[in-house]
C-alpha positions in Angstrom: 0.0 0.0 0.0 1.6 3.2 -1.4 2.2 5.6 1.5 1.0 3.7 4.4 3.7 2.0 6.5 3.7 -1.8 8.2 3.2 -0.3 11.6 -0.1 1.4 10.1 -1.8 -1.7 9.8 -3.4 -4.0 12.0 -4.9 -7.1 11.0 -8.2 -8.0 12.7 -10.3 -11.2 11.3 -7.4 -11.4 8.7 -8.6 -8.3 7.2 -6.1 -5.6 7.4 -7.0 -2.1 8.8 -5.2 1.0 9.2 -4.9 2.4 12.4 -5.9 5.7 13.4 -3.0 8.1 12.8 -3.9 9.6 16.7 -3.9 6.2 18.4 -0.3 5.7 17.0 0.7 9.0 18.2 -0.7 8.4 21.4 1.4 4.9 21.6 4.7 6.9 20.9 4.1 9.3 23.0 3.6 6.4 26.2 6.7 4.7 25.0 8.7 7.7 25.0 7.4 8.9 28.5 8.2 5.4 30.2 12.0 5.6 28.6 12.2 9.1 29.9 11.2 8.0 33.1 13.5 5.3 33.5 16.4 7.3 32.3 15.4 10.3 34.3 15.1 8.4 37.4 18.2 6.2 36.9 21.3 7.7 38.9 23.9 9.8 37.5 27.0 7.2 38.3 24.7 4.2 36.7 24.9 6.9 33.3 28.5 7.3 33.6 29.3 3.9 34.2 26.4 2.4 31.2 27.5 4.6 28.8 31.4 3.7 27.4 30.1 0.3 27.4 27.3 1.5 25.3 29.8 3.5 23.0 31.7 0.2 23.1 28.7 -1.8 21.5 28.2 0.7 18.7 31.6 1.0 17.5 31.6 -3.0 17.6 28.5 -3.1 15.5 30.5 -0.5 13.1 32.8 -2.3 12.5 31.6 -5.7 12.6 28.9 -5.0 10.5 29.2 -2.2 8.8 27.0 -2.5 5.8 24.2 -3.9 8.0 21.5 -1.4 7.8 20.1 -3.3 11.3 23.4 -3.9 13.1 22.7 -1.9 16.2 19.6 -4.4 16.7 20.7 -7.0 18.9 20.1 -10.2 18.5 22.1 -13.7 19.7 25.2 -13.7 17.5 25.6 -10.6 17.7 25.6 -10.4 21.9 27.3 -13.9 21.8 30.3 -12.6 19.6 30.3 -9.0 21.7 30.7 -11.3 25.0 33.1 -13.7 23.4 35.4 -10.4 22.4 34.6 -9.0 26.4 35.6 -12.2 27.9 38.9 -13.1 26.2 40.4 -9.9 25.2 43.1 -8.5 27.0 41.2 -6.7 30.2 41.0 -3.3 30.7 42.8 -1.2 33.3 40.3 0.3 35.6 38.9 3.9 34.9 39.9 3.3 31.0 42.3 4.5 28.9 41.8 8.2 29.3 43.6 9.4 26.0 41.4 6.9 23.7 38.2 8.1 25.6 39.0 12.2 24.8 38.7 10.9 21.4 35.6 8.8 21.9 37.2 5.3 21.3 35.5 2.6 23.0 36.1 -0.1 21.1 39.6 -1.6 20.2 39.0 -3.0 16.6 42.3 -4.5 16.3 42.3 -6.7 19.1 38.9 -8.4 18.3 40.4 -8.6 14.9 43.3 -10.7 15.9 41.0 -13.0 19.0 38.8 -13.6 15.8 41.0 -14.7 13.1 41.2 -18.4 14.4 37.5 -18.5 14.1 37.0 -16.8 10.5 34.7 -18.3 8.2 33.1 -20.2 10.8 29.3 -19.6 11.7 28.2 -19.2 15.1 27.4 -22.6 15.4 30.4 -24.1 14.2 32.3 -21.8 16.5 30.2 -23.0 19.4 30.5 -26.7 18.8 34.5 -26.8 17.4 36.4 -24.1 18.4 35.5 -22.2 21.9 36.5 -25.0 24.4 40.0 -25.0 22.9 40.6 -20.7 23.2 42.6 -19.8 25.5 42.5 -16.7 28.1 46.0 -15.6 27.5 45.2 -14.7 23.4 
């Protein structure tokens, strides 16, 4: 249907109606207010901590998947992977790496490029079932 989008229609008896423009406003607007409200009443430390990890995940899904028009959705593989990389890269010093951070770098491509290479070419399952148990901590 030219100009009407997916979320515009609701199927009832298997006959598909549009739904009226203000009732789809008025859902917005709820969802909106209830993630205001949760970030408004979340404390200002829980922010600061949340959010490199959260600049961490983007830059990730950049450069993971960077012709994925979705890849800031999450889904399993891409958590799975993201927790593989947080688990057996080299740790972080506490606080962070100030100098990276001034320039907003979260995410250290090279080192999940080299704890990946062994597992190249390898879907998720594959990885899973041959390859994980043998990785070691010390990559």
């Amino acid at each position: 249907m030219d100009g009407v989008e997916k979320n515009d229609i609701v199927c009832s008896n298997n006959v598909p109606q549009i739904q009226n423009p203000a009732a789809l406003n008025l859902e917005t607007a709820l969802q909106q207010f209830v993630i205001d409200l949760r970030e408004d009443g979340e404390p200002e430390n829980t922010k600061k901590a949340y959010l490199p990890k959260l600049k961490e995940w983007f830059q990730y899904c950049d450069h993971v998947y960077p012709t994925d028009p979705y890849k800031y959705n999450m889904n399993f593989d891409k958590i799975y992977l993201f927790m593989f990389f947080q688990t057996f890269r080299q740790q972080k010093k506490r606080g962070g790496n100030r100098q990276l951070q001034q320039q907003d770098i979260y995410f250290d491509a090279e080192a999940y490029d080299n704890l990946m290479r062994p597992f190249a070419g390898l879907s998720l399952g594959q990885r899973l079932l041959e390859n994980a148990p043998h990785v070691e901590a010390n990559l």
